[in-house]
C-alpha positions, 0 to 999 in steps of 0.5 A, spaced: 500 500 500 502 506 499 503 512 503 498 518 504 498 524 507 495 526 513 494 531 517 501 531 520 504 531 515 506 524 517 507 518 512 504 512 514 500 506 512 493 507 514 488 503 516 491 496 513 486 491 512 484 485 508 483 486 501 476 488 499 471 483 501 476 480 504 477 473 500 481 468 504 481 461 503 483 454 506 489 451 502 492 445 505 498 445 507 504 443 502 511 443 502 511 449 496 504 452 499 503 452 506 497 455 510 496 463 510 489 463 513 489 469 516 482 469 518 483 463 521 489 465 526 483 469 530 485 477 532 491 481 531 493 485 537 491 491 538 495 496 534 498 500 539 501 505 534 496 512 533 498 512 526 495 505 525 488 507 527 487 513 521 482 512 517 484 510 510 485 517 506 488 518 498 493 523 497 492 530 495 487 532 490 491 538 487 496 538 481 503 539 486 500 532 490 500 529 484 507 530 481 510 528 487 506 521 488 507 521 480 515 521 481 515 518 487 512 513 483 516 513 477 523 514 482 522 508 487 517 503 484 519 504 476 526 505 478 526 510 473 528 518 472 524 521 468 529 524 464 531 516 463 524 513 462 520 511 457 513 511 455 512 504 458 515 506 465 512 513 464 505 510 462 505 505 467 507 510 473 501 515 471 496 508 472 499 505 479 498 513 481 492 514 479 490 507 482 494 510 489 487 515 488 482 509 488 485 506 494 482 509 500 475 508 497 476 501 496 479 499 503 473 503 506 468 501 501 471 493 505 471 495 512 464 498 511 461 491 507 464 488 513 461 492 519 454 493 515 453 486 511 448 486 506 446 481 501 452 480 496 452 479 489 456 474 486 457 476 478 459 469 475 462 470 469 467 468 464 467 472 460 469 481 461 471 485 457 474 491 461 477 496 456 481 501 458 482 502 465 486 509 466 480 515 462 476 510 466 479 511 472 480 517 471 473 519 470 470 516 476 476 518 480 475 526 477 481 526 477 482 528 469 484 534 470 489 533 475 492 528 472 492 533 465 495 538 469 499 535 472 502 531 466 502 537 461 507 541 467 511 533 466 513 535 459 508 528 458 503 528 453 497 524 456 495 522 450 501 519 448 500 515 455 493 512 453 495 510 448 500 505 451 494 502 455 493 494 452 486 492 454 485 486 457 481 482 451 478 477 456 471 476 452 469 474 445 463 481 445 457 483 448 457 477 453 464 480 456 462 487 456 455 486 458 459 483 464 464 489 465 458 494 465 454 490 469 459 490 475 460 499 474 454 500 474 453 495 481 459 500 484 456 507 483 449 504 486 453 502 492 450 495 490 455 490 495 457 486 489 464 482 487 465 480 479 468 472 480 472 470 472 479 468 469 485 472 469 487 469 462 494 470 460 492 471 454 486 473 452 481 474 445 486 474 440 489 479 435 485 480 430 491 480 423 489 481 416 493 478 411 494 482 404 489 478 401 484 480 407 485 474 410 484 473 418 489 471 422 490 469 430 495 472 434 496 471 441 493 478 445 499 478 450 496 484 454 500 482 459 506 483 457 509 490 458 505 489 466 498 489 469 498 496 473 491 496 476 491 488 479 492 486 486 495 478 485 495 475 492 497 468 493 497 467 499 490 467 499 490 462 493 485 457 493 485 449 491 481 446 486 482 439 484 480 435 478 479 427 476 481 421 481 474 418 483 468 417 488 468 412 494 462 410 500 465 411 506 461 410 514 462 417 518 464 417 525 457 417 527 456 410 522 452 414 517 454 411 510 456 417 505 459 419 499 466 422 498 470 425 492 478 422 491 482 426 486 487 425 481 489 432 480 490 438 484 491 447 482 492 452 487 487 458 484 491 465 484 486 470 486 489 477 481 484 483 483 481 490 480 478 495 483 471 498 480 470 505 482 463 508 482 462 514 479 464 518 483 461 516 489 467 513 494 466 506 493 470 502 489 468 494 489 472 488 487 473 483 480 477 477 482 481 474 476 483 467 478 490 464 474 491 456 475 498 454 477 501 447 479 500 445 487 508 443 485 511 447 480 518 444 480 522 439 481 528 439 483 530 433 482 527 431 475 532 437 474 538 435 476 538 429 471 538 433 466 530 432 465 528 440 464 522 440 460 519 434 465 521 438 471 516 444 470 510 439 466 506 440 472 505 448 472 505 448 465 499 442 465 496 447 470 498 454 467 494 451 461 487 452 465 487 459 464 492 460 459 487 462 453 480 465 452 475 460 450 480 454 447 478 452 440 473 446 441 473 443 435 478 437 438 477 433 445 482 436 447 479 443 447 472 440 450 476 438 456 480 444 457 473 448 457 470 445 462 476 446 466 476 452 466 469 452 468 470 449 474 476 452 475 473 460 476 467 457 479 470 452 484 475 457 487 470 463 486 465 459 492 471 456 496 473 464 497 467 466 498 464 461 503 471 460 507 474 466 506 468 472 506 463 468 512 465 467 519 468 460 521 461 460 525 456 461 520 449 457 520 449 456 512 442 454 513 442 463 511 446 462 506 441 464 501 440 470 505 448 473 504 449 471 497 446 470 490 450 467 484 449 470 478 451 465 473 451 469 466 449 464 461 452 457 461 459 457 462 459 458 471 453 453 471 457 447 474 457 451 479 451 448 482 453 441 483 459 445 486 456 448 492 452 441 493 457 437 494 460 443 499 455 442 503 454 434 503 461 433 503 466 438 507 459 440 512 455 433 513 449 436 511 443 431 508 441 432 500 434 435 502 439 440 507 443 441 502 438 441 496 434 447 500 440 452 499 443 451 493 437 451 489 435 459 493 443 462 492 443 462 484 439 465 478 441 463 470 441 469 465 440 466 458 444 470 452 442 465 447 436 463 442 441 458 439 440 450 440 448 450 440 449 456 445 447 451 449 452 447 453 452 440 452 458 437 456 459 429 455 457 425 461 463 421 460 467 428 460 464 430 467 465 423 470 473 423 468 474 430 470 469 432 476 466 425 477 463 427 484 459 432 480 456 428 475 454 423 480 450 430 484 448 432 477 444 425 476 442 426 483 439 432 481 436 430 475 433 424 478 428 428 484 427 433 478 424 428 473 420 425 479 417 431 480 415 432 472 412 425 472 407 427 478 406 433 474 405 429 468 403 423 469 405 418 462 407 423 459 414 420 458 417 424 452 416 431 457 420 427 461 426 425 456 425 433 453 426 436 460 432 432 463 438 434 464 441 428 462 441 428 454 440 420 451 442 423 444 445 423 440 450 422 445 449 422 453 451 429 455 448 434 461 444 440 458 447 445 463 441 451 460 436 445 464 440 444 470 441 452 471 433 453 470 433 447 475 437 450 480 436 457 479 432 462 483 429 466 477 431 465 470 431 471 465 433 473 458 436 479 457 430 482 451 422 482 451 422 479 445 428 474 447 424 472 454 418 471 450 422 466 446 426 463 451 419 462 455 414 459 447 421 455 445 427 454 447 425 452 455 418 451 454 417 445 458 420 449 464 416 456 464 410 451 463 413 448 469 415 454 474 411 460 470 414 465 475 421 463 475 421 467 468 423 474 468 425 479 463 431 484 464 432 488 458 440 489 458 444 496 458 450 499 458 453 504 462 453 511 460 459 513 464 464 509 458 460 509 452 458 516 452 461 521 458 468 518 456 467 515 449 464 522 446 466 527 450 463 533 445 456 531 445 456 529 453 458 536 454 453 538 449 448 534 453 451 537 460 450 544 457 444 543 455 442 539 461 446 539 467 451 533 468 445 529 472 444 524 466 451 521 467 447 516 474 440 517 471 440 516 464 432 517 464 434 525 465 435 524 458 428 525 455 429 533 457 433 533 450 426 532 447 424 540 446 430 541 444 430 536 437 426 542 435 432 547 437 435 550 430 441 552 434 442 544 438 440 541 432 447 545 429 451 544 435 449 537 435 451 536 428 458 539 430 459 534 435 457 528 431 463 532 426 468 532 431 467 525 433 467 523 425 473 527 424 478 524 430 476 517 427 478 520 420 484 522 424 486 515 427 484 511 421 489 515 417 495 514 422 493 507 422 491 505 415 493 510 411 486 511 409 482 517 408 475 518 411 470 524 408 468 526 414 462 529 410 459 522 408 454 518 412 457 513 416 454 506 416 456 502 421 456 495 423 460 493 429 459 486 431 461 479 433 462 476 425 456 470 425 453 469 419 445 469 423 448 477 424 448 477 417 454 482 415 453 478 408 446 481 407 450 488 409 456 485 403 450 485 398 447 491 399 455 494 398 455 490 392 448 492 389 449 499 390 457 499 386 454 494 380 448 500 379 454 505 379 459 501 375 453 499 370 451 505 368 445 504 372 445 510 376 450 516 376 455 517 382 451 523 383 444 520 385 449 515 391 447 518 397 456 519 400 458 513 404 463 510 409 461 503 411 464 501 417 466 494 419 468 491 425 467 484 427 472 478 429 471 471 428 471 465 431 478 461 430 474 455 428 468 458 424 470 457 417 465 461 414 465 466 418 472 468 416 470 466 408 465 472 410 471 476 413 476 475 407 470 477 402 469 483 405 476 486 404 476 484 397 471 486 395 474 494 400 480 492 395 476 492 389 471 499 391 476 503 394 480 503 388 476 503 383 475 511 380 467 510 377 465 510 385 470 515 389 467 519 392 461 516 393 462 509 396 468 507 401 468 500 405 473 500 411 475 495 415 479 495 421 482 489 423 482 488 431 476 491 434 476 491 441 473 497 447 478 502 445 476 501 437 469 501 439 470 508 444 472 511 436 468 508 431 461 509 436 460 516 437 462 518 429 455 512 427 451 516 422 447 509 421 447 503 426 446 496 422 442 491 427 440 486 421 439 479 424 435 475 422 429 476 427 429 471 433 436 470 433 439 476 436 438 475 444 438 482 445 445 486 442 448 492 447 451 495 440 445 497 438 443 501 445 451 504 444 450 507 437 443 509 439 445 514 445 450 517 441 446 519 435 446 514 430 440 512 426 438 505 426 436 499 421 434 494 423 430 487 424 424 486 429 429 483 433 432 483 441 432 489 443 431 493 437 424 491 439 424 495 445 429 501 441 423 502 436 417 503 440 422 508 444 425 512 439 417 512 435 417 508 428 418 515 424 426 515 428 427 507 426 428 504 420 425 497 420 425 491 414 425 485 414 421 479 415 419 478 423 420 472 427 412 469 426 413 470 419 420 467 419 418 460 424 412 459 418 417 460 412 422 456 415 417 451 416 414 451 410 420 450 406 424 456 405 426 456 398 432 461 396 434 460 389 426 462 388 428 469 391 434 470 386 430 467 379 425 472 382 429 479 383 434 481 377 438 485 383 440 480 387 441 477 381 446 482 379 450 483 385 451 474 386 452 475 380 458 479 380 461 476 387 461 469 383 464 472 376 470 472 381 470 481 379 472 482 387 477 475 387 482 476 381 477 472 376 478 466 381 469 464 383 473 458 387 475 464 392 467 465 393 464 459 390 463 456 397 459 462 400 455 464 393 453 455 393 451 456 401 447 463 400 444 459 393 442 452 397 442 453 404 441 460 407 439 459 413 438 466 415 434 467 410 439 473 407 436 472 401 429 473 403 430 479 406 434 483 401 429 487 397 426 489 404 433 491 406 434 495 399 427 497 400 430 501 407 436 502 405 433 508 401 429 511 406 436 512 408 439 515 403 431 520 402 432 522 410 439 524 410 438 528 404 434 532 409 440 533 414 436 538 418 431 532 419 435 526 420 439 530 426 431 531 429 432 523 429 438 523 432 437 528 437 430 524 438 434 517 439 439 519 445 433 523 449 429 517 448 434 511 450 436 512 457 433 506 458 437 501 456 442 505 461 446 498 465 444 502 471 436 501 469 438 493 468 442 493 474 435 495 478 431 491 475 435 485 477 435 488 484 428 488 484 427 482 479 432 477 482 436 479 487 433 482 492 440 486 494 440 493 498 441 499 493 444 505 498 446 510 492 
């Protein structure tokens, strides 16, 4: 901890405590680990020193205090003069001071959990995607004009600093950033609440083009220059064991009972974050768990020479949280998967329970203390986790046993997908974790005797709401053993949780009807407007004071001024100067230069085929032919810059078929003269937080054009709404909700709706009679399959041309002509600029409701029943 200023003048550490929410853990003893359970080892001597009893206070709040802690910092922790430094030292120095700030806040905010317990949420998720931590902190903290200051009197440009920031690429997408939003908002409403997940060493990968548009992965080593913002704490580690096999044994009172005979074992390295509230004192935890091996060396393996075999076991180890989300495609994968799942959950409970609680609790309330939040599939074997804590470490009953597990968890469904929906081989489980799979059928058995009192012969329910799938392999469904399990089950969008209820868990909500919930997402306001786009936040701010940074709703008192002349043009400068700073950064990066003058037409999104970046491709593709063809004159093509970014899945071929069709055919309409100046395609490659934070706040037009029913709910689409951006969209997640804000007139809808889809694909959907049909699409297929974008060579295209023409399973092809149809209300209402900056103003003052501080309330009083004190 470092040193603060007092009174006195005195330096000191103040008030040393445990770490925020005080995680400790029973870890046996071993040679190369012995027990450091401070919890256990009962009170400290009374400090006898007055200085010990200070309260925790941060440095100085003025530019001069700054400079010195910087210095010191940079002096005796980088070991670096500034004179000598360079931008990583300096860089690093800046975060590890301004994390100095956030300290106070976070042992108090502790100490004052500890003193005044309330009901704790514990965020269980695999995936979070955090962004940048400085201007975050910065922001929170208000300290950025300190720290402006402060490094301009430095002779440091901050900018420069920023810049050296690596994000920590722990997710795929919006399940990850959905989770970093949750964990904000729950900080800035005084919600106690720690986020439990995986410090992976390296997270999702760099996205690398090759000249031909290819994806390539490379290793996201955010770790490599230094991680200033964690706080690893291995003494606090946590055991988690795996394999082995189950053996009946009598208890010292003569009861027969079941007990678990590992294989293997990890220690699980806690690695903590602050999350700061807005500017409200309180700072919460997210605890990052990395695996190593319970022996890392051995020292007689090495001696004989033997260097690789010496350290197998912690590069066996190191392997469970090594990378985001192994490829799968291989058991290998599969197996490692599930390791990693177990892994974070395991030592997540055992911190939770041995660390947080008093030796002496009554369990029996555990409910009462804590609820586990299980952001979609991945932390579900959570379940089985807690019961055999409870049966087997505390001596309890299955009924016991049974009562509080099935109160202290709640399930978030992220998916309509059947193959979103884990299915973990039965075989698998029992080798790994073969005490849980005996539990899990434990679970299933009393389940299915309660649906065969609930319906009684019906014994293809009974197969169908099993947890246990016969076929086509025997696997465990963990979306049922969640809903089984869980207290609440929710989806994330009215339409998502209408479906979720009508298809893919309709037995169950048929079953429990009010253990089914809506919680629409949301995202915070703080990171994706008040930070991403600063011009049109001090707009807002101006106009209407700073009061809708932690209450989006105060948004609508934007409305009148949609009809104000004078904000419509200064609104329209704002949206400039972020079109302008991106322009700037794309010519730094990629030598391109974007006309700020056009309309900028993004779609920026995990690449998956039912998100349908292919039915965007042919509209480019569509709008060029006419052009080039002679269809159309340049001067009847309403400007554009259609802006991509999206990352495949390494394993999903056709995703990345899709992704190197994109760029030849940006290769092709970027340098071909008949189109400049009205038609430009850019592709970033590499889209993360930081790139999202650029690319948002200059959207004109936001593409959310799933095919209806697939897309769960989408937090893009509510990031580019609240910064100006118009949408075209399906019918689909929450774009349902997003049109019924912003009224029909400020939304660009098209496409088939979800009924409409379910009864053409029931009725035998039919692509190529939609292309025979239309001469446009025929065109514009025609020209991709001629090889025009491909240097003549139809074999690059032919596997997505004979997908689209014989599959089309999201329907691309159906939803062409609507999509066109769209696309030119687009061009005839951007024409009208004054118009379409009425729209936009509309869209932010009617979409505070998809503020992640909302979604948070909605959990609290939905699902969680926890205590709100800000």
């Amino acid at each position: 901890m470092r040193c603060v200023s007092v009174p006195s003048g005195l330096r000191l550490l103040a008030r040393i405590t445990d770490d925020s929410e005080a995680a400790v853990s029973d870890v046996p003893d071993t040679p190369e680990a012995p027990s450091r359970d401070f919890r256990r080892l009962g009170p400290r001597a009374a400090p006898t020193h007055p200085l010990a009893l200070v309260p925790a206070v941060g440095p100085e709040r003025t530019v001069d205090a700054f400079v010195r802690e910087y210095l010191e910092e940079l002096n005796f922790s980088q070991g670096a003069p500034l004179a000598r430094s360079t931008v990583n030292h300096q860089y690093l120095a800046l975060a590890r001071t301004v994390r100095s700030y956030l300290m106070a806040d976070w042992l108090e905010t502790a100490a004052r959990r500890r003193e005044q317990p309330t009901k704790m949420v514990g965020y269980l998720s695999a995936e979070y995607l955090l962004g940048r931590q400085l201007d975050n902190a910065l922001l929170n903290s208000d300290l950025a004009e300190i720290v402006e200051q402060a490094m301009a009197a430095l002779g440091l440009d901050l900018n420069e600093l920023r810049a050296q920031e690596v994000e920590p690429g722990l997710g795929n997408g919006g399940l990850g950033r959905l989770a970093a939003c949750f964990v904000d908002s729950l900080a800035t409403m005084d919600v106690s609440c720690i986020g439990f997940g995986i410090r992976y060493e390296y997270g999702i990968f760099t996205q690398v083009f090759t000249p031909d548009g290819r994806q390539v992965e490379a290793p996201d080593n955010w770790l490599a220059l230094g991680a200033p913002w964690e706080f690893p704490n291995p003494d606090r580690a946590v055991r988690v064991s795996f394999g082995g096999h189950t053996e009946t044994y009598a208890d010292d009172s003569g009861r027969e009972r079941r007990r678990w005979v590992p294989g293997w074992s990890v220690r699980g390295i806690p690695y903590n974050y602050m999350v700061p509230g807005y500017r409200n004192g309180v700072a919460n935890t997210l605890r990052l768990w990395s695996a190593e091996a319970t022996s890392a060396f051995d020292l007689e393996t090495f001696n004989s020479g033997d260097y690789v075999d010496a350290v197998r076991a912690q590069t066996f180890a190191q392997n469970i949280s090594k990378v985001l989300y192994p490829e799968d495609s291989t058991p290998q994968g599969r197996e490692l998967r599930l390791q990693q799942q177990y892994f974070f959950v395991a030592c997540s409970i055992n911190d939770y329970l041995h660390g947080t609680l008093s030796k002496d609790f009554d369990l029996t309330r555990l409910p009462e203390q804590i609820i586990f939040q299980l952001n979609d599939t991945h932390p579900v074997i959570a379940i089985p986790e807690l019961m055999r804590i409870l049966l087997d470490e505390h001596g309890m009953n299955w009924d016991q046993a049974w009562a509080i597990t099935s109160r202290c968890f709640a399930y978030t469904c992220h998916t309509l997908l059947p193959e979103a929906l884990e299915v973990w081989p039965a075989d698998l489980v029992g080798r790994l974790l073969p005490r849980h799979l005996e539990i899990i059928y434990g679970i299933n058995d009393q389940f299915l005797d309660l649906v065969r009192a609930t319906y009684p012969g019906d014994e293809l329910r009974v197969r169908a709401m099993s947890i246990v799938a016969e076929a086509p392999f025997k696997g465990i469904r963990m979306a049922h053993l969640a809903a089984v399990a869980a207290t609440k089950v929710n989806g994330v969008a009215e339409l998502h949780s209408t479906l979720l209820r009508e298809k893919v868990l309709v037995d169950f909500a048929r079953l429990w009807p009010e253990k089914f919930t809506n919680v629409t997402n949301g995202v915070t306001p703080r990171r994706f407007v008040r930070m991403a786009n600063r011009p049109l936040a001090d707009l807002i701010t101006s106009t209407i004071g700073d009061g809708w940074v932690r209450d989006l709703e105060k948004l609508r008192e934007l409305e009148p001024y949609a009809d104000d002349a004078a904000f419509r043009e200064a609104f329209r400068a704002a949206k400039r100067a972020n079109k302008e700073r991106l322009a700037g950064i794309a010519l730094r990066t990629g030598d391109l230069v974007l006309p700020t003058d056009h309309l900028f037409d993004v779609m920026v999104k995990r690449l998956h085929e039912y998100k349908r970046q292919l039915l965007k491709l042919l509209h480019i593709v569509t709008t060029y032919e006419s052009i080039i063809s002679g269809e159309v004159t340049p001067e009847q093509v309403t400007p554009r810059v259609v802006i991509f970014g999206a990352k495949a899945a390494p394993g999903y071929r056709m995703a990345k078929e899709i992704i190197h069709l994109i760029n030849r055919v940006a290769a092709v309409v970027n340098a071909d003269e008949r189109v400049c100046g009205r038609l430009q395609v850019v592709f970033p490659a590499n889209y993360n937080v930081t790139l999202a934070e650029r690319i948002i706040p200059a959207a004109d037009l936001s593409e959310q054009i799933s095919l209806a029913g697939k897309e769960a709910s989408g937090t893009g689409n509510m990031k580019l709404a609240l910064n100006g951006a118009l949408t075209i969209g399906t019918d689909d997640g929450a774009n349902v909700e997003i049109r019924r804000l912003v009224g029909d007139e400020n939304f660009f809808l098209f496409g088939l709706t979800e009924p409409e889809v379910a009864d053409l694909q029931r009725q035998g959907y039919s692509p190529g009679s939609y292309f025979e049909s239309n001469p446009t699409l025929r065109r514009a297929i025609g020209l991709i399959a001629s090889g025009h974008f491909t240097d003549g060579d139809r074999s690059v295209v032919g596997p997505i041309v004979g997908d689209l023409l014989a599959n089309d399973r999201y329907l691309v092809l159906a939803d062409f002509q609507s999509y066109l149809d769209a696309q030119a209300r687009v061009d005839a209402a951007y024409g009208d600029q004054d118009a379409w900056s009425r729209s936009a103003i509309l869209n932010v003052a009617r979409c505070g409701f998809f503020s992640s501080d909302r979604a948070m309330r909605d959990y609290i009083d939905r699902i969680w029943g926890a205590e709100v004190r800000r």
